[in-house]
C-alpha positions as CSV (number, residue, x, y, z in Angstrom):
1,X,38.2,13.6,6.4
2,X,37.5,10.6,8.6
3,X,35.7,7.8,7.0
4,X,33.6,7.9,10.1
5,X,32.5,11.3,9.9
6,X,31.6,11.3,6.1
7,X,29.7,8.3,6.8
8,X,27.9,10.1,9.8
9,X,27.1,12.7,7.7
10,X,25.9,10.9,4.5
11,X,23.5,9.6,7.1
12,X,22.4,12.4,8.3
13,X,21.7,14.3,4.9
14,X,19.7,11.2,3.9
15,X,17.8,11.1,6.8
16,X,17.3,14.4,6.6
17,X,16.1,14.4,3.0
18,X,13.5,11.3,3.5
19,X,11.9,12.8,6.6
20,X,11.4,16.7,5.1
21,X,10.3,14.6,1.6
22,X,7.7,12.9,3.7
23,X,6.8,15.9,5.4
24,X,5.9,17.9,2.6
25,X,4.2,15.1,0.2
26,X,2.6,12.9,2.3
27,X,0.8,9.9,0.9
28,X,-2.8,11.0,0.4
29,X,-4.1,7.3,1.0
30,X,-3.5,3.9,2.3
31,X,-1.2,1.8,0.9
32,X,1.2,-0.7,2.2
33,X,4.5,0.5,0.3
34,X,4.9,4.3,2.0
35,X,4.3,6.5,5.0
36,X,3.9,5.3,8.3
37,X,2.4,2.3,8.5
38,X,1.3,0.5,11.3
39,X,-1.7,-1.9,11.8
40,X,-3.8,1.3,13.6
41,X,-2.4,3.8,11.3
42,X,-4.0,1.9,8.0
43,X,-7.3,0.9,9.5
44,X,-9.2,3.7,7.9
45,X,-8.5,6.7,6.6
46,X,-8.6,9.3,9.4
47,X,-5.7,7.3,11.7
48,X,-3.8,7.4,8.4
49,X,-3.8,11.3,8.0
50,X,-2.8,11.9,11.5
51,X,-0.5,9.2,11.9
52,X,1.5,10.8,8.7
53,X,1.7,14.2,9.9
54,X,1.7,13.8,13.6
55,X,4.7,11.1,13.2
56,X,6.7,13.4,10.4
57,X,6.5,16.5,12.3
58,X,7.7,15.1,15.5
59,X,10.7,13.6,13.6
60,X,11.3,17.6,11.9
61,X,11.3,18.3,15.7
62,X,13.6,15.4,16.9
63,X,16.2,16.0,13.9
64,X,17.5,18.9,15.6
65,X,18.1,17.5,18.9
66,X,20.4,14.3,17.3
67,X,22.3,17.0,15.4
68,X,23.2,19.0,18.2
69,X,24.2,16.0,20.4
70,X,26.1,15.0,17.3
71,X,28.5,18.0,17.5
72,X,28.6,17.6,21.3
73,X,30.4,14.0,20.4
74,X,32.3,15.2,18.1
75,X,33.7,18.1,20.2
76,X,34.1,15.9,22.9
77,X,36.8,13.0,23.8
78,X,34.4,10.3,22.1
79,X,36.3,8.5,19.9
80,X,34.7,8.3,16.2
81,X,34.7,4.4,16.2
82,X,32.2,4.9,19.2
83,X,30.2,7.9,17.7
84,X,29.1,5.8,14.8
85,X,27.2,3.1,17.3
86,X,26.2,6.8,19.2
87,X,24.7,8.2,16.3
88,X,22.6,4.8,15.2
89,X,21.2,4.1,18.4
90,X,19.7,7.7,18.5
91,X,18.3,6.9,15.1
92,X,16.8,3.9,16.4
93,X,15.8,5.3,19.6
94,X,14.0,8.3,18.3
95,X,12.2,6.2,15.5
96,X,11.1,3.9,18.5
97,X,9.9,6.6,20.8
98,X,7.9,8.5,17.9
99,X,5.9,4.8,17.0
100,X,5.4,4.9,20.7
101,X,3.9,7.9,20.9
102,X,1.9,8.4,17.5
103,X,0.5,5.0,18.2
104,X,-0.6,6.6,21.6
105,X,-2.1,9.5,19.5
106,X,-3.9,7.6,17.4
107,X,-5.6,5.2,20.8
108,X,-6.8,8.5,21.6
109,X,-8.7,9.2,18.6
């Protein structure tokens, strides 16, 4: 197998892994060390339980839609050198566009 694609996939699984871990034990209360933590999300506790699962159950939404774009690359002409950069900048993008919008959330609380 492709170093690429095992590398794609070992991303993937560990993604995977942290976001359903964080979706299914989220931390209780405020600390600086896990969760999602931004300056709104720890100013008291209220912003801090809907920043957690607002934020993780978006991502358990977004996973999906990476995935499947994934296998469109891959059954595509893309070559794998270009995937790799593909498949990052969704990660970054997504994780951008979620803080974007839970922040947004949380103003409206």
């Amino acid at each position: 197998m492709n170093k690429f694609l095992v590398a794609i996939l070992v991303l993937n699984i560990v993604i995977t892994l942290i976001v359903i871990l964080f979706y299914f034990v989220k931390p209780k209360t405020i600390n600086p060390i896990v969760g999602y933590r931004t300056k709104l999300s720890m100013k008291n506790q209220a912003n801090w339980d809907v920043s957690q699962n607002y934020f993780f159950k978006n991502w358990i939404f977004l996973l999906p839609i990476i995935y499947f774009s994934q296998v469109l690359m891959f059954v595509g002409e893309i070559p794998y050198k270009f995937i790799g950069y593909i498949v990052f900048s969704e990660f970054i993008v997504g994780t951008l566009a979620l803080i974007f919008a839970t922040e947004k959330k949380l103003k409206e609380n």
